[in-house]
C-alpha positions as CSV (number, residue, x, y, z in Angstrom):
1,X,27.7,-204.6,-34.9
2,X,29.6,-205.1,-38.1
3,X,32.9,-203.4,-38.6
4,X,34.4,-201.4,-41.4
5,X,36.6,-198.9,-42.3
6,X,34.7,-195.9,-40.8
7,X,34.3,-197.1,-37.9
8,X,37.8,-198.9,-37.2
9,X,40.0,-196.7,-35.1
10,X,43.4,-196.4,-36.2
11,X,46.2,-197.2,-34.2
12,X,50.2,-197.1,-34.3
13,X,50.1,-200.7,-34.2
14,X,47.4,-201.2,-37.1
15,X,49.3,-198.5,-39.2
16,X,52.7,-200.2,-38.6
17,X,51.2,-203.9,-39.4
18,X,49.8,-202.3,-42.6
19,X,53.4,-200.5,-43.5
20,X,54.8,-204.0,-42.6
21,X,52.5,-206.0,-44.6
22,X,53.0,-204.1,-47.5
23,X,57.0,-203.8,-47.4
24,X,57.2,-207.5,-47.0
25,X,55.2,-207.8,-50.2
26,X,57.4,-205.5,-52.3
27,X,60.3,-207.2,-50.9
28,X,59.1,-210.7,-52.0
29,X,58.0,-209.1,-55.7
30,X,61.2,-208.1,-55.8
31,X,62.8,-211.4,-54.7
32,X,61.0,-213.1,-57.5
33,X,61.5,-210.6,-60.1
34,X,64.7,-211.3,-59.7
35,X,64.6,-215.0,-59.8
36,X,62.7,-214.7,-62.7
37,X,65.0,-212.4,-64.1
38,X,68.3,-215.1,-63.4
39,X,65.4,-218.1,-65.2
40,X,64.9,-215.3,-68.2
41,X,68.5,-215.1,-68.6
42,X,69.2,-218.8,-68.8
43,X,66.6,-218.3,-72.0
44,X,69.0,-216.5,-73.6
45,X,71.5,-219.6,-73.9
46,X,68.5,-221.5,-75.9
47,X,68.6,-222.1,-79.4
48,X,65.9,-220.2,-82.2
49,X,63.8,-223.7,-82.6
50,X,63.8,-224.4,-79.1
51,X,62.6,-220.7,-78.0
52,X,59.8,-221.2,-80.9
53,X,58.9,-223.9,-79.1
54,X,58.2,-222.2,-76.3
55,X,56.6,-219.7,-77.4
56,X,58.5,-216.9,-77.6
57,X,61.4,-215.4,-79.7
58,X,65.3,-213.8,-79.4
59,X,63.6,-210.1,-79.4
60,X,61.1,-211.4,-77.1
61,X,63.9,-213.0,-74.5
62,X,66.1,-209.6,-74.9
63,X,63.3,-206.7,-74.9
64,X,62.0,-208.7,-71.2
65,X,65.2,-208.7,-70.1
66,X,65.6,-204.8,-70.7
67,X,63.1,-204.1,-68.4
68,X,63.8,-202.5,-65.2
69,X,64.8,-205.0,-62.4
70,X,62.2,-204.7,-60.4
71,X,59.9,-205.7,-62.7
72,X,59.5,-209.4,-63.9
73,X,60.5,-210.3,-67.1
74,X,58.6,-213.5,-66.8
75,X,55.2,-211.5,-67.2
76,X,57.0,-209.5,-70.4
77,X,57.2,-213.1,-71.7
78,X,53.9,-214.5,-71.2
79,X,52.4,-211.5,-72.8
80,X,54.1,-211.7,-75.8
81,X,53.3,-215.4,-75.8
82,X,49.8,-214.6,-75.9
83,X,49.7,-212.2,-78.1
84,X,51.3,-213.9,-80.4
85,X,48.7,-216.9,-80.5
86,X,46.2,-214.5,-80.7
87,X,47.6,-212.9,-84.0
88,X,47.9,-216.7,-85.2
89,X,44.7,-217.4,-83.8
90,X,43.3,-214.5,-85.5
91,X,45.2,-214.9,-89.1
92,X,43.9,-218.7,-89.1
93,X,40.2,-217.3,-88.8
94,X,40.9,-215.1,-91.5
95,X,42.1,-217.6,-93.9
96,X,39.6,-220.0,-93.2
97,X,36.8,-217.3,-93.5
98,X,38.2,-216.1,-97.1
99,X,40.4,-218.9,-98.6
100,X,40.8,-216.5,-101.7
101,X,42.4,-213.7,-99.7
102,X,46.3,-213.8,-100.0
103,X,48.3,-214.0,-96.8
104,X,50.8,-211.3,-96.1
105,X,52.4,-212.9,-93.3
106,X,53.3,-216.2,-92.6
């Protein structure tokens, strides 16, 4: 007989492993928000060429950092990151589809 949810009985124990379960994963979320938050911050001290390097800029650093603390400022970053090789991505297609076409941002 194969077991699911319907025919699972729910118990105090089972409820209070799943109320567990979850609160321990919040807490760690939380845990490495903030450590996140702390490696974010130490972005801040870096130089313009250096963030360029990395992918990402000031505004970038600061509006991550401006987030609530529970959420990580590290995922804020990547998704600017990729979004801004996509628009490059995307501009470089462009401009190799229609050489003639003048660029309005470089």
């Amino acid at each position: 007989m194969t077991h699911n949810a319907s025919t699972t009985p729910l118990t105090l124990g089972t409820i209070v492993r799943a109320v567990a379960a979850s609160a321990l994963r919040q807490v760690l979320a939380l845990r490495r928000a903030l450590r996140h938050r702390r490696e974010v911050m130490e972005l801040a001290s870096f130089d313009d060429r250096l963030l360029k390097d990395i992918g990402v800029t000031r505004t970038d650093v600061i509006g991550a950092l401006s987030e609530p603390y529970h959420v990580d400022p590290s995922t804020m970053l990547r998704l600017r990151s990729v979004e801004r090789r996509a628009l490059a991505r995307s501009a470089a297609l462009s401009a190799k589809a229609d050489p003639e076409r003048p660029r309005c941002c470089a």
